[in-house]
C-alpha positions, -999 to 999 in steps of 0.1 A, spaced: 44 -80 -85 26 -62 -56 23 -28 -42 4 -19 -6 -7 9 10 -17 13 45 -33 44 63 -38 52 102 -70 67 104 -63 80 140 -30 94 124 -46 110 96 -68 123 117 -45 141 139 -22 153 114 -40 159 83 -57 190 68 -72 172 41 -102 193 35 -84 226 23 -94 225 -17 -56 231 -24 -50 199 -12 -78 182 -28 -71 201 -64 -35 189 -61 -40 149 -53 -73 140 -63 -92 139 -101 -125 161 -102 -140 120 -108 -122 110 -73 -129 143 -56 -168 136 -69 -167 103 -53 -152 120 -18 -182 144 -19 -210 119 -25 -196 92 0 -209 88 28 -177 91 48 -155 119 31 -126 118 51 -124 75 51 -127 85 12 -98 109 7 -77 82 26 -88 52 7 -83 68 -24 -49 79 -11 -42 45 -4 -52 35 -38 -28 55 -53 -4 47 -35 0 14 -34 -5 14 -74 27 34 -75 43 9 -59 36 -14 -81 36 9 -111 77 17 -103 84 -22 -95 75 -25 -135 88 8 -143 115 15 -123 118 56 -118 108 78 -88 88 110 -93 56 124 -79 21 128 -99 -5 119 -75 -32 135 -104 -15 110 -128 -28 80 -110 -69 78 -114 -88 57 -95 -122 40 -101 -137 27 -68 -163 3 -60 -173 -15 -29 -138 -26 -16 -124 -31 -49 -111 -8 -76 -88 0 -104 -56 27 -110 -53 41 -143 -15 56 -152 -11 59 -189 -9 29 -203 -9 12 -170 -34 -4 -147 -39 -23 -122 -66 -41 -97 -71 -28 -58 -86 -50 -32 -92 -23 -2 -100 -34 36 -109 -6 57 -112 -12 97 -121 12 123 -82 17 127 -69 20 92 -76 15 54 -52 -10 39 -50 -12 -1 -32 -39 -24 -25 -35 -63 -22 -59 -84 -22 -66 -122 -45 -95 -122 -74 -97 -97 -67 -113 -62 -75 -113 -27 -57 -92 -6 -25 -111 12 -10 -84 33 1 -89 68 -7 -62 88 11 -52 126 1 -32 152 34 -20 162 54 -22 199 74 2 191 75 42 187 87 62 169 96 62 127 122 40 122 118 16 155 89 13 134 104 6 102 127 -14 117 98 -35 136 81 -43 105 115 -53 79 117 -77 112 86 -90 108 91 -97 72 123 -116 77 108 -135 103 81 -146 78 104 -159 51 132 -173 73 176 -169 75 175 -175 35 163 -141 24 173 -108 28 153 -78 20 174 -55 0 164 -28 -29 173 -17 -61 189 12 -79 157 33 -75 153 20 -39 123 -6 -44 124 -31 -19 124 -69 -28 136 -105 -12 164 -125 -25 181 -151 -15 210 -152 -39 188 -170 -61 154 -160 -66 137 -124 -61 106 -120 -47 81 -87 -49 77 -76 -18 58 -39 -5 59 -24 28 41 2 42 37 16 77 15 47 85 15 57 128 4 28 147 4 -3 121 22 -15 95 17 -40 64 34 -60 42 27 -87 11 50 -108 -11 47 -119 -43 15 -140 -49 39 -170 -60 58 -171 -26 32 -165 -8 13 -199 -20 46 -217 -30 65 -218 1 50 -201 35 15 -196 40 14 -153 49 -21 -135 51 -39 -111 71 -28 -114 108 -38 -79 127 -16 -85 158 
C-alpha cells in the first residue's frame, strides 16, 4: 500500500497564508513547527511537512478505512529527504523530493524509493485536471484495469481480479501518482517521469 502527496509551490505561494500562528497551532506539532522555524526555508518546510502528512493519511485510511481530519494527530520526524509519520499505533516511512516547482512525498510502511509519476498538466482548471491525471493512470496500466474506490472513497485498480494500491494527488499545475510497489515491478515499469 502507498499514499502520495504532491504540493505546487507556485500555488501555495499564491494562495496560502501559512504564516498566521492559527494556522500553524492548528496543523503542525510544536516538534514540526520547531523544525519550520530552524529550516533554512520555512515556507518549503510548512509544505513538505504538509505533504508528509498527507500522503501518510493516505496510506493510514487504505489500512484503516475511515475519513476524518486530525492534521495534529499525524507527527512527522524529518531528515534530509526522508522521514517518518507517527499516528497512534501507526507509522510509516516518507521518501520526499522537492524541485523548484513542487514537493512531492510518498508513504510507505517499509522503506523504498519513491515511484510516483508526476505530470505537468495541459489542462486547467480542477477537474480537467483530475480528469488529466486518472487518464494518465489508465494509460499506464492498460484497457484491463479500471480505477474505482471504495466505501470510504479510496481509490484503487482492479481488474476484476486483482486490486492494486494506487494514490493520486494533484495540487495547481502538476499532478502525481504511484501504484502498489508489486505492480509497479511485476508488470509495467512506472517511475518518475516530470513531463
Amino acid at each position: 500500500m502507498v499514499g502520495n502527496d504532491l504540493v505546487d509551490l507556485n500555488e501555495a505561494l499564491r494562495t496560502s497564508n501559512w504564516q498566521r500562528d492559527r494556522f500553524l497551532n492548528k496543523i503542525f506539532t510544536l516538534t514540526e513547527q520547531q523544525y519550520i522555524k530552524d529550516g533554512n526555508d520555512p515556507f518549503r518546510m510548512v509544505w513538505r511537512l504538509w505533504s508528509m502528512k498527507e500522503a501518510a493519511y493516505k496510506l493510514y485510511t487504505q489500512i484503516y478505512p475511515c475519513r476524518f481530519y486530525h492534521p495534529l494527530g499525524f507527527e512527522c520526524e524529518a531528515t534530509n529527504h526522508s522521514g517518518a509519520v507517527k499516528f497512534n499505533n501507526f507509522q510509516c516511512y516518507i521518501e520526499t523530493t522537492e524541485t523548484p516547482n513542487y514537493i512531492l512525498s510518498e508513504a510507505r510502511l517499509n522503506r523504498q524509493n519513491l515511484g510516483s509519476t508526476i505530470i505537468k498538466f495541459g489542462s486547467t482548471g480542477q477537474k480537467q485536471r483530475s480528469s488529466e491525471l486518472k487518464q494518465r493512470l489508465l494509460s499506464c496500466v492498460g484497457d484491463s484495469y479500471q480505477l474505482t474506490k471504495n466505501k470510504m472513497g479510496v481509490p484503487m485498480l482492479t481488474n476484476g481480479e486483482k486490486l492494486l494500491s494506487v494514490s493520486l494527488t494533484h495540487h495547481g499545475s502538476y499532478g502525481a501518482f504511484v501504484i502498489d510497489h508489486w505492480f509497479r515491478n511485476g508488470n509495467v515499469s512506472i517511475g518518475n517521469e516530470a513531463v
